[in-house]
C-alpha positions in Angstrom: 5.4 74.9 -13.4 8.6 75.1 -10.9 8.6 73.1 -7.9 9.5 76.6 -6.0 6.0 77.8 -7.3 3.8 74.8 -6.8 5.3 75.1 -3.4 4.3 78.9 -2.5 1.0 77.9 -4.0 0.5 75.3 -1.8 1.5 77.7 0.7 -1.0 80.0 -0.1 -3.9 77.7 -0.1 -2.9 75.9 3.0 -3.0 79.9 4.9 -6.2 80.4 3.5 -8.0 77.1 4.7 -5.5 78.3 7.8 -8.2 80.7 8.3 -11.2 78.8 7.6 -10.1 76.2 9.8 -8.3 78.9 12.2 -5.2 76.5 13.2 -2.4 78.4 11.4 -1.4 82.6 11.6 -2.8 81.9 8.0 -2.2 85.6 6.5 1.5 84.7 7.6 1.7 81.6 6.2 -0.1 83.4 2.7 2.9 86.1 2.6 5.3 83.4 3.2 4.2 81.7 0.2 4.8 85.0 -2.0 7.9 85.5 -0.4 9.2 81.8 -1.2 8.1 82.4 -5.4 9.5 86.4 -5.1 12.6 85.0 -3.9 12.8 81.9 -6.1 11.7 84.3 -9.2 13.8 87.1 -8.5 12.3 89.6 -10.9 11.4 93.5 -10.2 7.8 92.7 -10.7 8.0 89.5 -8.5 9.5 91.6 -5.3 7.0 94.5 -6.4 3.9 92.0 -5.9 5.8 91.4 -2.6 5.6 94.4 -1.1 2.3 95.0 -2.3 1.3 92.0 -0.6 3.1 92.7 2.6 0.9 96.2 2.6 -2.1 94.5 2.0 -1.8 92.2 5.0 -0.4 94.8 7.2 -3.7 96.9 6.2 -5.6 93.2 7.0 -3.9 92.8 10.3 -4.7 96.4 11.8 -8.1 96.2 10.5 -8.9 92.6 11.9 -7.9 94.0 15.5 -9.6 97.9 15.3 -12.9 97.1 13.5 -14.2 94.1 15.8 -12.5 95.9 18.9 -14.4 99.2 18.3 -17.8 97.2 17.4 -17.3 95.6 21.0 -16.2 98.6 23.0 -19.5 100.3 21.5 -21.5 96.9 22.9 -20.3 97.3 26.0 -18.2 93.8 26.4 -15.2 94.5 28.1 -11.9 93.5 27.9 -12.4 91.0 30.0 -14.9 89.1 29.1 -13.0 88.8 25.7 -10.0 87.1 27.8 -12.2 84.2 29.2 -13.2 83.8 26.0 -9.6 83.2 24.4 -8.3 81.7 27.7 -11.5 78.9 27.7 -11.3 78.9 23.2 -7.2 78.1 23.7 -8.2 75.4 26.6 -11.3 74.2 24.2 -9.2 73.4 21.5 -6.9 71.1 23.4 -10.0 69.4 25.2 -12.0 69.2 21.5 -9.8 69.8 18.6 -11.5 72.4 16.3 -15.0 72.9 17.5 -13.8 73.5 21.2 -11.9 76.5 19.8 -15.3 78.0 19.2 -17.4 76.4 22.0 -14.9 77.9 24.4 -14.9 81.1 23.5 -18.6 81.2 23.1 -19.0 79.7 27.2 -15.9 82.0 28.3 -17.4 85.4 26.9 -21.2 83.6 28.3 -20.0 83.1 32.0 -18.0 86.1 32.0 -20.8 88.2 31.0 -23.6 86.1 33.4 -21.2 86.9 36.1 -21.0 90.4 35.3 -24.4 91.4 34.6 -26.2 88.6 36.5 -28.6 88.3 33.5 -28.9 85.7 30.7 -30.5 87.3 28.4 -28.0 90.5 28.6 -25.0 87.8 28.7 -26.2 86.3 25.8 -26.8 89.4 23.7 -22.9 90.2 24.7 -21.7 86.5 23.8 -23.4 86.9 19.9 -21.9 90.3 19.4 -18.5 89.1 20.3 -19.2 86.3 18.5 -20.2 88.4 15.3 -16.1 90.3 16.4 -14.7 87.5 16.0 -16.2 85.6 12.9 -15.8 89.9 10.9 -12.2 89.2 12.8 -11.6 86.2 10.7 -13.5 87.7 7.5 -11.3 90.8 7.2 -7.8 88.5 7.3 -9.2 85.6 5.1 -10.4 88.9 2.6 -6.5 90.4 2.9 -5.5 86.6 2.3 -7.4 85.9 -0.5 -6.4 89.4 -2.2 -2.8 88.2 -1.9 -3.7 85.2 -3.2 -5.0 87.1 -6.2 -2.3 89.5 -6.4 -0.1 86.6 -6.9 -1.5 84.4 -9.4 -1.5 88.4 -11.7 2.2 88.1 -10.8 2.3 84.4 -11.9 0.9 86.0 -15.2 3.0 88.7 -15.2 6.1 87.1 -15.1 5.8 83.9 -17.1 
């Protein structure tokens, strides 16, 4: 195998556990992979799979923002309450690398929402279901990711 294409593999795989472990714009990092091997490889079919791939994650990225947005604004949590989330995740994972990412956002959405509705039980019930936003947030990309992923190992195949 190439060193080109052991190297958009590599890509690939370090996007996806990008998005397990969310610390790189892995869907980015995914098509940057395909576009390293469909530039390398130069064939129709390699710059076909491309742009296929480029579709798919455009597809992923609309759906990651509208599904979980729509889920929320039907919950009730507002706007806000999703910015303290990010602004304490983003402080989180400076103060505790990796799990502060989530415990932030779970105790920026929580005191938003206690401060809103001046009930823990209601504030809780908004915390899971943005929560639930944000892991079906991470879901849909790491689904478009892994379907590149796919569509490029059939273009691997194709053009051996």
């Amino acid at each position: 195998m190439e060193p080109v294409t052991l190297l958009a593999g590599a890509l690939i795989l370090i996007g996806i556990l990008g998005l397990i472990v969310p610390v790189l714009p892995g869907l980015l990092v995914v098509e940057a992979g395909v576009l390293l091997w469909a530039w390398d490889n130069g064939s129709t079919t390699a710059w076909v799979i491309f742009g296929i791939s480029v579709v798919i994650a455009l597809i992923g990225w609309f759906l990651q923002y509208q599904i979980p947005n729509r889920s929320l604004r039907q919950a009730g949590v507002p706007g806000r309450s999703r910015l303290a989330g990010i602004v304490l995740a983003t402080i989180g994972f400076f103060v505790i690398p990796y799990v502060g990412l989530f415990l932030g956002f779970i105790a920026g959405v929580y005191l938003a929402e206690q401060v809103r509705l001046r009930n823990p039980s209601a504030a809780w019930t908004s915390t899971k279901m943005a929560l639930r936003a944000v892991l079906s947030s991470i879901g849909i990309e790491l689904a478009a990711a892994v379907t590149v992923s796919l569509l490029w190992v059939g273009g691997l195949l194709l053009t051996r």
